[in-house]
C-alpha positions in Angstrom: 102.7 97.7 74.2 104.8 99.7 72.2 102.9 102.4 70.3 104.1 105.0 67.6 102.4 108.1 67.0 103.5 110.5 63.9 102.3 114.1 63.5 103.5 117.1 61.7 101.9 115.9 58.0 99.7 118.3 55.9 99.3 120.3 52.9 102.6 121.7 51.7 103.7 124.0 48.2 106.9 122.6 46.2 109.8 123.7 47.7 108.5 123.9 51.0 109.3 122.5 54.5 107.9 120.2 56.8 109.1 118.3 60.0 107.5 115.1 60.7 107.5 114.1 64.6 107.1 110.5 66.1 106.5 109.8 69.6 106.9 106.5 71.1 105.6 105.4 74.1 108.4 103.2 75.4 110.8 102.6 78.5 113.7 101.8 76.6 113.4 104.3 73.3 117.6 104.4 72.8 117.5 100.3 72.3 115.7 101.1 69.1 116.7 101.8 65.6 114.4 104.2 63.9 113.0 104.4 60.2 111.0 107.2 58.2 108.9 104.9 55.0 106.3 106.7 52.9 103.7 104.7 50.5 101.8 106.9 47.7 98.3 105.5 46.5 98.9 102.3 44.3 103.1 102.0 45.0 105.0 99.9 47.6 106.0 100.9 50.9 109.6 102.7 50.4 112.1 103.2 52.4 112.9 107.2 53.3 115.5 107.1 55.8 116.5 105.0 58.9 118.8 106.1 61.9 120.4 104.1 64.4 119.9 103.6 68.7 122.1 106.3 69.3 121.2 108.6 66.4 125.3 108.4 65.5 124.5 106.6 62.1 122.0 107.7 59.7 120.7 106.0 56.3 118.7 107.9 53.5 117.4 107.3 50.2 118.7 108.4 47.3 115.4 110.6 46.7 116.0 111.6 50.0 119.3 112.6 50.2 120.3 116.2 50.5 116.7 117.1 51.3 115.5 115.5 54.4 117.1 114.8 57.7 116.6 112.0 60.0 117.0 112.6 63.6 116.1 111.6 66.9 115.7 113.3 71.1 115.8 110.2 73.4 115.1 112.1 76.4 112.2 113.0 74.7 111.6 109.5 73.2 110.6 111.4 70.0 112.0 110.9 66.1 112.0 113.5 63.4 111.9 113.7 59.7 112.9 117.2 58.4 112.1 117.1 55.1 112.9 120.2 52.9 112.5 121.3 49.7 109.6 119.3 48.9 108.4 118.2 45.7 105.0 117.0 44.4 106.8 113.1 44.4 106.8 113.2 47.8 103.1 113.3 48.0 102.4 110.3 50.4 101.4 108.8 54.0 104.5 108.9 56.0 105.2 106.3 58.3 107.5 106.2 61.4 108.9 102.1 62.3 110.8 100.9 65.1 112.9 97.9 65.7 115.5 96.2 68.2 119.1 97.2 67.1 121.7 95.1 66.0 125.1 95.7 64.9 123.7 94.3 61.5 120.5 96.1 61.4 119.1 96.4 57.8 117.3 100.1 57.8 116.4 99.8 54.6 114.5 96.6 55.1 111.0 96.6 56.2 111.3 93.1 57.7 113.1 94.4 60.7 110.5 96.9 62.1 108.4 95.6 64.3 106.4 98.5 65.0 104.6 100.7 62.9 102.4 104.3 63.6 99.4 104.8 61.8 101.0 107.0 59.3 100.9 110.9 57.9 99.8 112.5 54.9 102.1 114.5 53.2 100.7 116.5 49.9 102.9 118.4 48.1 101.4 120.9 45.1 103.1 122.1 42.2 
């Protein structure tokens, strides 16, 4: 079974740094697209950012863009979330996703994860 684990969450001042790590314990890590979502208490699930098999595409949010980084090590079968910056809106449990990649993959879309970790908090004060 395919299982995620995220670490790197935790108590953070606005305008600070944090990277978020995911480890998945698979075989076959590079035939997986990756996604970052985050869910504060009482909203949706949203999307953060999503990167691609071979970590040569990336997708981000538009909260997220020119403040976090998606990336990926397959040797190390690891994903990462840089996120810097931070703001108190970004106050939420992170979660790392996983699905099978397709040339139409929608990274955005929740619907084509398949595997989720157990999530992160992030808390970012003012």
């Amino acid at each position: 079974q395919l299982q995620l684990a995220e670490s790197g969450g935790g108590q953070a001042q606005a305008g600070d740094s944090l990277r978020l790590s995911c480890v998945l314990s698979n075989r076959r890590f590079t035939n997986y697209a990756m996604g970052w979502f985050r869910q504060a208490p009482g909203k949706e699930r949203e999307f953060v950012a999503g990167i691609s098999w071979s970590g040569g595409s990336t997708y981000y949010s538009q909260f997220a863009e020119d403040r976090f980084t998606i990336s990926r090590d397959n040797a190390q079968s690891t994903a990462y979330l840089q996120m810097n910056s931070l703001k108190p809106a970004d106050t939420a449990v992170y979660y790392c996703a996983a699905g099978r990649n397709h040339g139409s993959f929608q990274y955005r879309a929740r619907s084509e994860y398949d595997h989720w970790g157990q999530g992160t908090q992030v808390t970012v004060s003012p």
